[in-house]
C-alpha positions as CSV (number, residue, x, y, z in Angstrom):
1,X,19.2,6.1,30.9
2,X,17.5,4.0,28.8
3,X,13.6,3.8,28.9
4,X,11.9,0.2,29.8
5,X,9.4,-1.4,27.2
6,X,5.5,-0.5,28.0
7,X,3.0,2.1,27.8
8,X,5.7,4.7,28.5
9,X,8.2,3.5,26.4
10,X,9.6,5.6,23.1
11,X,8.7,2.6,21.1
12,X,5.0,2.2,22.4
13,X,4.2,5.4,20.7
14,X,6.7,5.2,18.1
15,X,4.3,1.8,17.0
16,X,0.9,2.9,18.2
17,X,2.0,6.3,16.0
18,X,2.9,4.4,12.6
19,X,-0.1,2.0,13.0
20,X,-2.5,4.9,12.6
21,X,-2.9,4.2,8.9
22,X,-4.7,0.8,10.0
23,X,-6.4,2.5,13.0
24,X,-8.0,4.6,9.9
25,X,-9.2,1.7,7.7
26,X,-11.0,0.5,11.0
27,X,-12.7,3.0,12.1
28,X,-13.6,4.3,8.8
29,X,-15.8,1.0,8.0
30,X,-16.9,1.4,11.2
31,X,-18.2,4.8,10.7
32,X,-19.6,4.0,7.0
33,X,-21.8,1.5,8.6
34,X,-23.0,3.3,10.8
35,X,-23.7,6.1,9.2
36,X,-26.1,4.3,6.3
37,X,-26.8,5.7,2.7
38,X,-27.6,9.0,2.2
39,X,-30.1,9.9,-0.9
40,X,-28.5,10.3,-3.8
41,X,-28.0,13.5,-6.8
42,X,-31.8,15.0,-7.5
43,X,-33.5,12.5,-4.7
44,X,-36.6,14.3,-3.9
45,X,-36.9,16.5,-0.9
46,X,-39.2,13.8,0.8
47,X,-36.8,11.4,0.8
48,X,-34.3,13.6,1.7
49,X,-36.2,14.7,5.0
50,X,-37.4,10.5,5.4
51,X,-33.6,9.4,5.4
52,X,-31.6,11.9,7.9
53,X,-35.4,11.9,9.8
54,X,-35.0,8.7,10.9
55,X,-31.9,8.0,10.5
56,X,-31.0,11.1,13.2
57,X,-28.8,9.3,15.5
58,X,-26.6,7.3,13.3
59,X,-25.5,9.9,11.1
60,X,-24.8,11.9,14.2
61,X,-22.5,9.4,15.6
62,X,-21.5,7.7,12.1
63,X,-20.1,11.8,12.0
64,X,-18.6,12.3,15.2
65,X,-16.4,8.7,14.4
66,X,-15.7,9.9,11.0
67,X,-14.2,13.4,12.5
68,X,-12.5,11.3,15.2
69,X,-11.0,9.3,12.6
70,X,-9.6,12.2,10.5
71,X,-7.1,12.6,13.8
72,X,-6.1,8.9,12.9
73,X,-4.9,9.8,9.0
74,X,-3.3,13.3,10.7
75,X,-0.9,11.4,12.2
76,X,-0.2,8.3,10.5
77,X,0.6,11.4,8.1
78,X,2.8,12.5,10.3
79,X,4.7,9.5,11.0
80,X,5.1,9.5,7.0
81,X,6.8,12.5,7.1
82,X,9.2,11.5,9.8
83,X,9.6,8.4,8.1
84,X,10.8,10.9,4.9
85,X,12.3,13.3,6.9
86,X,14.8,10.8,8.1
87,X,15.5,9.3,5.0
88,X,16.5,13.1,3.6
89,X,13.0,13.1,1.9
90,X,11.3,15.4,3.1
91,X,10.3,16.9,-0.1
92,X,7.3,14.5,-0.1
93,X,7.0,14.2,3.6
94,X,5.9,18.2,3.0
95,X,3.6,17.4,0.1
96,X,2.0,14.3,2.1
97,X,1.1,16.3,4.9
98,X,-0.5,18.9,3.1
99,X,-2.3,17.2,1.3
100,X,-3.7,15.2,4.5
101,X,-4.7,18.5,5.8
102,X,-6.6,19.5,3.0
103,X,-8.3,16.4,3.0
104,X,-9.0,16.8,6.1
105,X,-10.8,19.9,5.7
106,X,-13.0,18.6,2.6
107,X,-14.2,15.9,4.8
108,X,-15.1,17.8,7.7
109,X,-17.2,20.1,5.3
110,X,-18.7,17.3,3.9
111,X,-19.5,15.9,7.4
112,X,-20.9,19.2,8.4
113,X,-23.2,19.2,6.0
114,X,-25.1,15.6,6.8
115,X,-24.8,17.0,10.4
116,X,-26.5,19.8,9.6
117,X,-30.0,18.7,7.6
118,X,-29.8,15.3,10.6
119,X,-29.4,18.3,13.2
120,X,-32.3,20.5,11.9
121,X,-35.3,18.5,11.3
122,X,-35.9,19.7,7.8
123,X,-38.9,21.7,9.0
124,X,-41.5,22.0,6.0
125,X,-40.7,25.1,3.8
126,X,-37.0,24.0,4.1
127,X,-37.1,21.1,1.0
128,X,-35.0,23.7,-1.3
129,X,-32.5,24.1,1.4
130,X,-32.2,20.3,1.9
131,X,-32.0,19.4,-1.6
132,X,-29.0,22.5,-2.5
133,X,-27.4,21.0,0.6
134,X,-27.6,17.6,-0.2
135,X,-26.4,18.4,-4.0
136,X,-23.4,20.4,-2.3
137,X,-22.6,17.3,-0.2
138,X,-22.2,14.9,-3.3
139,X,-20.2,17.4,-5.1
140,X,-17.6,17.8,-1.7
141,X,-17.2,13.8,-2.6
142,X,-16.0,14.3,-5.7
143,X,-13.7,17.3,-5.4
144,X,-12.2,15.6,-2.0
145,X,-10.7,13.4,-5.0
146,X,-7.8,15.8,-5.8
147,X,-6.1,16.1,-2.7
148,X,-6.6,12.4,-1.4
149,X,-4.7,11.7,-4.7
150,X,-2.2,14.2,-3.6
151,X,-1.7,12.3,-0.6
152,X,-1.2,8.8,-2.3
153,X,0.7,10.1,-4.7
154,X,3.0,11.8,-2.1
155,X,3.6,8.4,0.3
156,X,4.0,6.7,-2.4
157,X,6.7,8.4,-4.4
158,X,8.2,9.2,-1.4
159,X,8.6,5.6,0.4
160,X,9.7,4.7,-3.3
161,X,12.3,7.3,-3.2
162,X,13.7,6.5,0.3
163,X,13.8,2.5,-0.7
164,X,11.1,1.9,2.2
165,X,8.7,0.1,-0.8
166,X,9.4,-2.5,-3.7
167,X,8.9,-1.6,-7.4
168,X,5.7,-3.2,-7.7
169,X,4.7,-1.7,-5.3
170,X,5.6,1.8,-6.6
171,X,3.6,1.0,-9.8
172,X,0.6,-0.3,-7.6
173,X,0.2,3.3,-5.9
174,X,1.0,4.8,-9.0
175,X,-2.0,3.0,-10.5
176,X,-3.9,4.0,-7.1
177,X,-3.2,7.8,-7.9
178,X,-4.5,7.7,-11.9
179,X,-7.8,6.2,-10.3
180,X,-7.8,8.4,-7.5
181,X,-7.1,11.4,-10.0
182,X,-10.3,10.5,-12.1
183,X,-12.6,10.2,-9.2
184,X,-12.3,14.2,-9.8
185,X,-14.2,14.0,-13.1
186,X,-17.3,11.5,-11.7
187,X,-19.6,14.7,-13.0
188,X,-22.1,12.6,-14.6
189,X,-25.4,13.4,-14.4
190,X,-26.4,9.4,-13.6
191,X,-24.7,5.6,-13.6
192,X,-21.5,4.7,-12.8
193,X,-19.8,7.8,-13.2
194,X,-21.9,10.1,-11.2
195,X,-21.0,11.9,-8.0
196,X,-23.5,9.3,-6.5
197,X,-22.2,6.3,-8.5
198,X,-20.9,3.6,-7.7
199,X,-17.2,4.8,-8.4
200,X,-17.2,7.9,-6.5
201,X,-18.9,5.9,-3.4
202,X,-17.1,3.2,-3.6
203,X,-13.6,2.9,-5.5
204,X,-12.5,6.4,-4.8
205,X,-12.7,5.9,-1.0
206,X,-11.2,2.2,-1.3
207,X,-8.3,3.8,-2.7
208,X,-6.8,5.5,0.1
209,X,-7.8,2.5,2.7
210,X,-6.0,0.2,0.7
211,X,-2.9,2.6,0.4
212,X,-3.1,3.9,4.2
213,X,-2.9,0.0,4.9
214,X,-0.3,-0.7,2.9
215,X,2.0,2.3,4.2
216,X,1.0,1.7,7.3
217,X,2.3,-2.1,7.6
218,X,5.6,-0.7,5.6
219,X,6.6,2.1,8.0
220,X,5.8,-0.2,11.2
221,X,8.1,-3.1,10.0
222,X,11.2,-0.9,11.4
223,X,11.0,1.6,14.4
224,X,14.4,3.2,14.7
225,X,15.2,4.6,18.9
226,X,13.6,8.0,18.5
227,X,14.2,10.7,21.3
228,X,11.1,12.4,19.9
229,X,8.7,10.8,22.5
């Protein structure tokens, strides 16, 4: 018996699945704006403690939408590898889903440790602490580069692959990847290229928005009947 269109319907969370990727972009400006500007590489302990002193309650919540957001690229993932799976590509499917994961992780540590000098009220004696942790939080940014190249690359090649995306397209995520490859080498120790600079705050991050967006309009242009929901 087939199921009626609405909230229940196969194709309701079929969509509401494959739009995830947009659901991502969202929420993630959301969350950056919240959350603010954290002090950058070698920023004194003072301002360390001034910034997640009084900024206490955004970065707590900019941090609990960034987590909640992570469940958004999990399964937009996930409808990626479906997507792959059913077009006998499951190769990249695999690779994309991995990749999501340890993404995933990086972020969370990353989050954990803004959480953690908000959450503790850099008591005095602590500045060494705050600064190693702070140091250790840029650094997360810049390895979290790798995998979220991984991931690009992975959708990319594989909705190329399974004739889901144009070849302009192909070469525009292929582009995305290079960038998203170097963001891994911002070790400079100031300017643009620094773990603090402009390219790893900015560019790197805008690389898999853009992507999830794209992805995420191509894969929601066709829902095939799925007896998955």
């Amino acid at each position: 018996m087939s199921t009626a269109p609405g909230a229940h319907s196969g194709e309701f969370w079929e969509r509401l699945w494959r739009s995830a990727g947009l659901q991502f972009v969202g929420l993630f400006v959301v969350a950056w704006v919240i959350y603010g500007n954290p002090p950058g590489v070698g920023a004194p302990a003072d301002a360390i403690a001034a910034f997640y002193g009084s900024h206490r309650a955004r970065v707590l919540l900019g941090t609990f939408f960034f987590g909640l957001n992570i469940l958004n690229l999990l399964w937009f993932t996930a409808s990626i590898r479906t997507v792959l799976a059913d077009a006998g590509k499951d190769g990249w499917g695999a690779a994309a889903t991995a990749a999501s994961a340890a993404f995933g992780a990086l972020f969370l540590l990353q989050l954990s440790v803004g959480a953690v000098l908000a959450a503790s009220g850099l008591r005095s004696g602590n500045s060494g602490l705050a600064s190693g942790l702070n140091e250790f939080g840029w650094a997360l940014g810049v390895l979290i580069s790798f995998p979220r190249a991984m991931l690009i690359m992975a959708g990319t090649f594989g909705l190329w692959r399974a004739a889901w995306i144009s070849s302009s397209l192909f070469g525009a995520g292929v582009g995305a990847v290079v960038l998203a490859v170097l963001g891994g080498s911002t070790w400079q120790s100031g300017g643009f290229w620094a773990p603090d600079g402009a390219f790893a705050r900015f560019v790197s991050p805008s690389l898999l928005l853009l992507w999830a967006a794209v992805a995420s309009r191509v894969v929601s242009k066709r829902l095939p009947v799925r007896a998955g929901w």
